[in-house]
C-alpha positions as CSV (number, residue, x, y, z in Angstrom):
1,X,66.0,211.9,116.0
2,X,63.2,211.3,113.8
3,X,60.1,214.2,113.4
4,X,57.7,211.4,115.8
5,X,60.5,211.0,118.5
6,X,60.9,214.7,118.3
7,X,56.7,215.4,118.5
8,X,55.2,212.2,120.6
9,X,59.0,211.8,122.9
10,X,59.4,208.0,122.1
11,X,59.9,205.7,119.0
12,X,57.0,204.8,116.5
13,X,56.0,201.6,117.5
14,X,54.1,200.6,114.7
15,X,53.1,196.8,113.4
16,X,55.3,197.4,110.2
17,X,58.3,195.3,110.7
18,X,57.6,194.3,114.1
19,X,58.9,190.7,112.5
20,X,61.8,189.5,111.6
21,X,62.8,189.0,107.5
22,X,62.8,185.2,108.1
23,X,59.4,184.5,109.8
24,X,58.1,185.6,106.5
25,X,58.7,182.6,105.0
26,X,57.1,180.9,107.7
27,X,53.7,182.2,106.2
28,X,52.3,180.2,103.0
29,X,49.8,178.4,101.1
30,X,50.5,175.5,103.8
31,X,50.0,177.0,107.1
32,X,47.2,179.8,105.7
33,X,45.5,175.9,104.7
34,X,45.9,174.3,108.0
35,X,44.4,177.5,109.9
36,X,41.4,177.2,107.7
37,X,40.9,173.6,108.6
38,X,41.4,174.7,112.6
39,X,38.5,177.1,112.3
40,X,36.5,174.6,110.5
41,X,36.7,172.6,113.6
42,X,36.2,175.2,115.7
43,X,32.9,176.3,113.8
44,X,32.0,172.8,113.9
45,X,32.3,172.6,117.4
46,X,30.5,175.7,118.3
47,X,27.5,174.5,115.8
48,X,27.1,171.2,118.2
49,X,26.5,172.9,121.3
């Protein structure tokens, strides 16, 4: 039992290693790009209305 099971009753849930070792791959210069360019729209969209 670790000392927060043994304080709080229940696992740590924290966002550290929430994901799996292979989705971090799945984060680069390439997607990081695209989701710029998806806001970008989106801004662009907001400014027209």
């Amino acid at each position: 039992m670790t000392l927060f099971e043994a304080l709080y009753g229940r696992r740590c849930r924290s966002q550290i290693g929430w994901f799996e070792v292979g989705e971090v791959a799945l984060i680069g210069p390439k997607s990081i790009h695209e989701a710029m360019e998806k806001l970008q729209l989106i801004r662009d969209r907001l400014r027209t209305t």
